[in-house]
N, C-alpha and C positions, 0 to 999 in steps of 0.2 A: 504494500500500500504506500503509495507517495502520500509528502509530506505536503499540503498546503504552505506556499510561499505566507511568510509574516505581514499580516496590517502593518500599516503605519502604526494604531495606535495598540498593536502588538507589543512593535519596538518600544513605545513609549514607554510601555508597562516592563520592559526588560531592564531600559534604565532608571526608570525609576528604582527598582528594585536596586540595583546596584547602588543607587544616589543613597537610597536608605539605611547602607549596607552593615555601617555601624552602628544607628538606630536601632537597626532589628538585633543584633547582637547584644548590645546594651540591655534594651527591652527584655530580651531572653533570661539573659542574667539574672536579672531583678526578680523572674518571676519563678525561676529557679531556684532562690536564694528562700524565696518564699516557704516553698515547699511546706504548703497547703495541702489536708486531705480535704476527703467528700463532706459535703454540706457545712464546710466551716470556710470556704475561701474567701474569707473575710478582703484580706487588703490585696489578694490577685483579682476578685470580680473588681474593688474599687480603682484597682491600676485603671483597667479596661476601661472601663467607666468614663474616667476622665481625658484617658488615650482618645476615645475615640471621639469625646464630645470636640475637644481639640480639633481634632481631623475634619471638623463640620457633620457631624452624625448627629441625629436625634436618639437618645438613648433612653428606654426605659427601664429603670432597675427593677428588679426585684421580679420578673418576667415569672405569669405562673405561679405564682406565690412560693416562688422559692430564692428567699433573701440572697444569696451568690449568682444567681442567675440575670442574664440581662439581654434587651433585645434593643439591636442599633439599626437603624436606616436612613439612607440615603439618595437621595432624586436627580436624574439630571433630565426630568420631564416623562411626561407618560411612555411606557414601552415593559420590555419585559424586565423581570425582577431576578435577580441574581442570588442565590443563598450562600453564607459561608458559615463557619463557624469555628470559638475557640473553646479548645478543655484546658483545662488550668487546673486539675487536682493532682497529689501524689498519694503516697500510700505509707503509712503507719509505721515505725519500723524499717525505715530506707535514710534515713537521714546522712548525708553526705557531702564534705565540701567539693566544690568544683578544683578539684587537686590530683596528684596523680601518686597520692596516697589515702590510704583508710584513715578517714576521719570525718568526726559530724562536724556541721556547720556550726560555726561561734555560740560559743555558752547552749549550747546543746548537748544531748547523748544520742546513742546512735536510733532509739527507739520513738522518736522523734520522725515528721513526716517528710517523704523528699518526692523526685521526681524519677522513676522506673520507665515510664516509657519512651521518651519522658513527652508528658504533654505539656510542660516548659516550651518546648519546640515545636511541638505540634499546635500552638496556638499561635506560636508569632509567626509561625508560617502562613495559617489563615490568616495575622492580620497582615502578613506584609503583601502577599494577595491581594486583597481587600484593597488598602492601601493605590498598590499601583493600576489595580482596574479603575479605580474613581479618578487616579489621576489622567488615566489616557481616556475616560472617558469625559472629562472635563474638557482635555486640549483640543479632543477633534471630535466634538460634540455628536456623542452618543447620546443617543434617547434610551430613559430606562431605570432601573436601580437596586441598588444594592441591600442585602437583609443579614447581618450579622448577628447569631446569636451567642453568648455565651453561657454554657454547656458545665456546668459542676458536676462532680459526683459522678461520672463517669466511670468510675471503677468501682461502682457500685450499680450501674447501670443505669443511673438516677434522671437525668434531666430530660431527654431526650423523647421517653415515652409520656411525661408531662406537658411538653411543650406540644406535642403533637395530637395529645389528644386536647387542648386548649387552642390549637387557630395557627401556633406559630407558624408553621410551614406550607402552609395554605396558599396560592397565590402566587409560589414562585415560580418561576419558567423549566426552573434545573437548582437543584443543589450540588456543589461540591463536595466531596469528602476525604481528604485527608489523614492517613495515620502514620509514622513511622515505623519501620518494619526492618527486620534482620534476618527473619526465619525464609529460609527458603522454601519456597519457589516464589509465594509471594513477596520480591525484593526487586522492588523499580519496576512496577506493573500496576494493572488495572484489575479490579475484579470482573470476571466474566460472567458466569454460571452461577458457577457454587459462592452462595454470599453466606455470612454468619447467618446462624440459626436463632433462635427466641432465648432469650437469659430472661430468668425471671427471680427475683427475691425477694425472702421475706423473712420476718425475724417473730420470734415466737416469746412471749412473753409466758414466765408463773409467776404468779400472785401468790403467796402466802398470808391470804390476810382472817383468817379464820380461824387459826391453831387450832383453836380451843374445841373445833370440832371434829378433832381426831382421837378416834377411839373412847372409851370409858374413863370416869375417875379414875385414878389408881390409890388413892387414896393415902397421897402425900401427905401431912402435914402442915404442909404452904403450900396455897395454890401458887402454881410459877415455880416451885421449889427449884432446886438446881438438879434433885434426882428422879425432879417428875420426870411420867413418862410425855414425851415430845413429837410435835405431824415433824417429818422427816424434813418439808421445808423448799424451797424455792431452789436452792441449789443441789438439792438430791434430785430434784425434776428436770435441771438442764442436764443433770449429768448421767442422767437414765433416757433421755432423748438423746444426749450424744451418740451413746454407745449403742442403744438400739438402729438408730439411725446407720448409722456405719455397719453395722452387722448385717442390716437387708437392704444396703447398696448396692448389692449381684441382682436382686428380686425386684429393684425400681423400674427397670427397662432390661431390653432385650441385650442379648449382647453382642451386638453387632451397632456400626456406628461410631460416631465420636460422640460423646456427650462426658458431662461429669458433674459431681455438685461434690460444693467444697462448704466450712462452716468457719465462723467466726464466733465466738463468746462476745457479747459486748457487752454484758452489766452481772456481773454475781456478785451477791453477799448484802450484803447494807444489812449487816447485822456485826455485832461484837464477837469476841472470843469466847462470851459467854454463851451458856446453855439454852438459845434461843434459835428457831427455826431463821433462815432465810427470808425476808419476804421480797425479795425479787430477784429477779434472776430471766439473763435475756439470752439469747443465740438467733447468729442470722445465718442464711442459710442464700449461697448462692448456685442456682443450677444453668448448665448451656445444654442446652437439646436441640434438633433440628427443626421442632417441630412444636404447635403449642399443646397439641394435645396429648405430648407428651410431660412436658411442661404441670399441664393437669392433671397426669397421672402420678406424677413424684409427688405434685404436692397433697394430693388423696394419701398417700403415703405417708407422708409427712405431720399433716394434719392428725391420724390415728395413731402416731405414734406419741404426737404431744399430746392428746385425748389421756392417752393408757399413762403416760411418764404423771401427768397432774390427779387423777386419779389413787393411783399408788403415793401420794408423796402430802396429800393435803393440801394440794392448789388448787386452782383454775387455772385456763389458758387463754392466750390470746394469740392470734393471727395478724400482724401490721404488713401490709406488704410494701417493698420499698423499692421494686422497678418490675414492670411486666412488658417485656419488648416485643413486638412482633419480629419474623422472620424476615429475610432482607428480598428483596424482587430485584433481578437484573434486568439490565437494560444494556443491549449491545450500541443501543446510537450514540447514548451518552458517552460510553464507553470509548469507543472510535473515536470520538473527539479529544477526551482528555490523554489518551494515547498518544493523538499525534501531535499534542502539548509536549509532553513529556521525550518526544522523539528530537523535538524542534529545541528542547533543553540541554535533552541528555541527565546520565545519572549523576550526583554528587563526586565530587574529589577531592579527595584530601591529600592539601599540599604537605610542603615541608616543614610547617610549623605544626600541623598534625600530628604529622611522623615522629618529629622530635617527642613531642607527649606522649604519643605511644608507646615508644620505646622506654621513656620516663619509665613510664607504668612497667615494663615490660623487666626491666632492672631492678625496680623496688620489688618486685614478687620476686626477683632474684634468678628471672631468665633471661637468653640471651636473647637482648636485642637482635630483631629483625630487622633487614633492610627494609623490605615491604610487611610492615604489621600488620596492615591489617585484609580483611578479609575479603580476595578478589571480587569477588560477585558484589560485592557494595558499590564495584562502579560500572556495575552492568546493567542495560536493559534485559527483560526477559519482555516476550509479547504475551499479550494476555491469554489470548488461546493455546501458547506455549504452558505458562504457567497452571491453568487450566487444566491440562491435559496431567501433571506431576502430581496436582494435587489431588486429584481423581483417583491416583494409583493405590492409594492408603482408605479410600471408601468404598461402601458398597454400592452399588449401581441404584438402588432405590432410595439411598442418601442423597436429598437435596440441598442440604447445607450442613457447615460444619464451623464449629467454634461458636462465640456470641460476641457481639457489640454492640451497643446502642444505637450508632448509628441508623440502623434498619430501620426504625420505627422514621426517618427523613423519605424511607423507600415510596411509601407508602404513599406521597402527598403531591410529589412533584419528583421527575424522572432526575437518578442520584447516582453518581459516578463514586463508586468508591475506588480509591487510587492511595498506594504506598512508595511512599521513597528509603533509602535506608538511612538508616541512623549508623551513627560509628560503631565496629564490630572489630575485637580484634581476633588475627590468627594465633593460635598456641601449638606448641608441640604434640605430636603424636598423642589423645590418650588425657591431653590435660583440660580442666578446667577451669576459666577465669572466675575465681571469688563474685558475687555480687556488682560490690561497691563497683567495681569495674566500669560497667557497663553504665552506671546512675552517674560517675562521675565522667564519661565520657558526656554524656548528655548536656552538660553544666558549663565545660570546657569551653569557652569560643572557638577555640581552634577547630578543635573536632565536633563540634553539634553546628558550627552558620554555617557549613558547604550544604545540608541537609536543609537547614530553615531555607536559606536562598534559593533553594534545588524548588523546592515545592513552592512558593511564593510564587516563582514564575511560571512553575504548569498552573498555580489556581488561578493566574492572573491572565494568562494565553487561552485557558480552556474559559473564561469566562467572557472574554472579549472576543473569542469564534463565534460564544452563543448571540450576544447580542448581536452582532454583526453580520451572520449568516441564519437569515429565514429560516434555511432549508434545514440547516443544522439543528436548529432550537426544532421545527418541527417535525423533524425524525423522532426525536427523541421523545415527542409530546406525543406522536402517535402511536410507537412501543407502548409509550407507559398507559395511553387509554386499552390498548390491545390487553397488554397483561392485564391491564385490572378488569377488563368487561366493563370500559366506559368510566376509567377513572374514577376522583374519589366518590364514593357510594358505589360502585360496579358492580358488576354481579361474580365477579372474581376478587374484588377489594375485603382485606382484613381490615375492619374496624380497630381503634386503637383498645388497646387493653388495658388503658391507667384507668380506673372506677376506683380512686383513691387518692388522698393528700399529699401531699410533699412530705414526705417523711425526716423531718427537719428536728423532732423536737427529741429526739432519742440520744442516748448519750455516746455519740459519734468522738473519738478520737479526734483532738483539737488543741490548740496552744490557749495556755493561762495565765491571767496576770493574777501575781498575791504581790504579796510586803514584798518579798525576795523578785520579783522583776517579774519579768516575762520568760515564763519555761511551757514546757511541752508538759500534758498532763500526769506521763508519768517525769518527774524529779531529775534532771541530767542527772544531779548530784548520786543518784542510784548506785550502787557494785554493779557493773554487768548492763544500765542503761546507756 
């Protein structure tokens, strides 16, 4: 397939991107340094916020009623509507400086929140996107406009199937979408076929608030006594859901497939050392299936297993659900397009100031510096139906999708290119495996995380300026997506969204604290082993 010659305000958008080069770097850092988890990114949605108002964006905060979340837009007159979007959360337990050794970020411990995927990057590369389509659509006057969301909680699956069941994505022409990627085959490609599958979670609440009505007097001598007998309590209930849970994870689904579900504790005890039950006690619980009615079937599972743990233990339960995503729909027009963005780019490189960090790294773990550290395929394209075809090899043939992401629930509303570039990766010897930190701190690096951010900025910003600019293109891809759904949104093929529930905001989510002593992560730097 040839490459369509560049617009003029293609070019525009190339140098702009370059003009911003250390903006967007900078920008990165910052929000890096942040290293925010789910439903608490306090001063990364406020970064944004103000980025963009700057920029001349109309921004609404708080989008969906989920205080980190925010929705920006932009006009350059009636036409079609552009979608983009940024994730800005890390993950609990990754806390890392931007260095090319192990260590957490200033007056931190390591259990503290950082950036894994990092979507530090993955957001500035949306906005520097964003960015340079508004400006080339400014200089050589495109009719049309731009809809930035930003996207919290994503690794928890959170924002996305809210927004989408509330209007956000409604209206636009095409979404883009963006992730950072290392795992092959998808590395410097498009999704084709096979998109992520339904992630859905939810977190299970016992209550212990009724002791006193377990079992018989026993005929202490003080009621409450310390040798009375005692309901077993809130934390014997998450912990007889753990274990049951895990024990008929062969009997949740078939076993063929990818799918999985993994568990999180988020709240036990809130009781003393003394001889008193538990009364609360939480576990969230996240699964990926291909499918929702599979989805429905773990959590039937699930459900009867927290039924029997509260039962046994002198609680009640409860069910909060905290993201329910539909599966992803592809679209080969959109597809094509952002491809041949990405061909017109090319993949990331990392130069010599790279190298040098990586080898850094490559020394401190105490191996021999590589000429070429890091990992060839990072600056390869693969074609999507190539990629496509590898990753097909590891499913079954009535597997429609594999893995989860949130993203999918964008599928659903307006025809959505999901598209990967790599993030830094380094090579090891035979056999060995890079620590973690590795990988979080290459993210953080300027050197080795902006060949990534700039890589993608300019395919969101090429593949956004073909849409508005080409009819045919924008309407390829509008008549797929009515095709697949049987007549778009409401079709007679179209999944309704699957959020029939709140922002799950008010739960006690991993987050930074201020007491007397400053500003620390909730558990204590000061900790042995934080």
């Amino acid at each position: 397939m040839s490459v369509p010659p560049l617009s003029a305000a293609q070019t525009t958008a190339l140098d702009h991107v370059a003009l911003r080069a250390a903006d967007l770097s900078a920008w990165c850092a910052t929000i890096f340094d942040h290293g925010e988890t789910a439903w608490r990114e306090y001063r990364s949605a406020a970064w944004y916020v103000a980025r963009l108002r700057a920029e001349g964006f109309t921004v609404e905060e708080g989008s969906g009623g989920m205080p980190t979340a925010f929705c920006a837009e932009w006009s350059n007159g009636s036409g079609p509507v552009i979608g983009m979007y940024a994730e800005y959360d890390g993950i609990p337990g990754n806390c890392q400086v931007a260095a090319t050794r192990r260590e957490p970020r200033a007056g931190l411990g390591y259990q503290a929140g950082g950036h894994t995927d990092p979507h530090s990057g993955l957001g500035m590369a949306g906005l520097g996107g964003l960015l340079a389509t508004k400006a080339a659509m400014e200089k050589h006057g495109l009719r049309g406009g731009l809809r930035f969301t930003g996207e919290p909680a994503e690794k928890v699956r959170g924002s996305k199937p809210i927004h989408a069941a509330k209007g956000y994505y409604d209206g636009l022409a095409a979404i883009l979408s963006f992730h950072p990627f290392y795992m092959l085959p998808m590395c410097n490609t498009v999704r084709w076929d096979t998109h992520c599958g339904a992630g859905w979670s939810m977190i299970y609440r016992f209550i212990c608030d009724a002791p006193e009505g377990w079992g018989r007097h026993d005929g202490a001598p003080i009621p409450q006594a310390h040798s009375a007998v005692r309901a077993p309590g809130a934390n014997d209930a998450l912990n007889i859901m753990f274990m049951t849970s895990k024990s008929l994870r062969d009997s949740m689904l078939p076993h063929q497939g990818g799918w999985s579900i993994s568990e999180a504790i988020l709240t036990a005890g809130q009781a003393t050392a003394d001889n008193l039950p538990a009364g609360l006690a939480e576990i969230q619980y996240m699964m990926r299936v291909p499918t929702i009615a599979m989805a429905e079937q773990v959590t039937a599972v699930l459900d009867r297993n927290a039924a029997a743990a509260a039962a046994m233990t002198g609680c009640r339960w409860e069910r909060h659900w905290v993201a329910k995503s539909r599966p992803g729909l592809a679209n080969h027009a959109i597809a094509r397009t952002v491809w041949e963005a990405m061909q017109a780019v090319g993949a990331p490189v990392w130069g010599a100031d790279a190298r040098r960090v990586a080898r850094e790294i490559q020394a401190n773990l105490g191996l021999q510096p590589m000429d070429d550290p890091f990992i060839p395929q990072m600056s390869d394209l693969i074609a999507p139906e190539a990629a496509e075809a590898i990753l097909r090899r590891d499913l079954p043939p009535s597997q429609t999708h594999s893995t989860s992401d949130d993203y999918t629930d964008m599928c659903w509303h307006a025809p959505t290119a999901r598209f990967y570039v790599a993030r830094p990766a380094l090579r090891g010897p035979d056999g060995y495996a890079y620590p973690a930190w590795v990988m979080n701190a290459l993210g953080g690096i300027p050197a080795t995380i902006d060949p990534m951010v700039q890589t993608a900025a300019k395919i969101l910003a090429l593949s956004a300026l073909r849409l508005l600019e080409d009819p045919a293109a924008r309407d390829a891809a509008m008549e797929e997506f009515r095709d697949r759904t049987g007549g778009g949104i409401g079709g007679s093929a179209w999944l309704a969204p699957q959020c029939d529930y709140d922002p799950p905001i008010h739960f006690r989510w991993p987050e930074y604290v201020t007491t007397p002593r400053g500003r620390d992560w909730w558990i204590p730097s000061a900790m042995p082993g934080a």
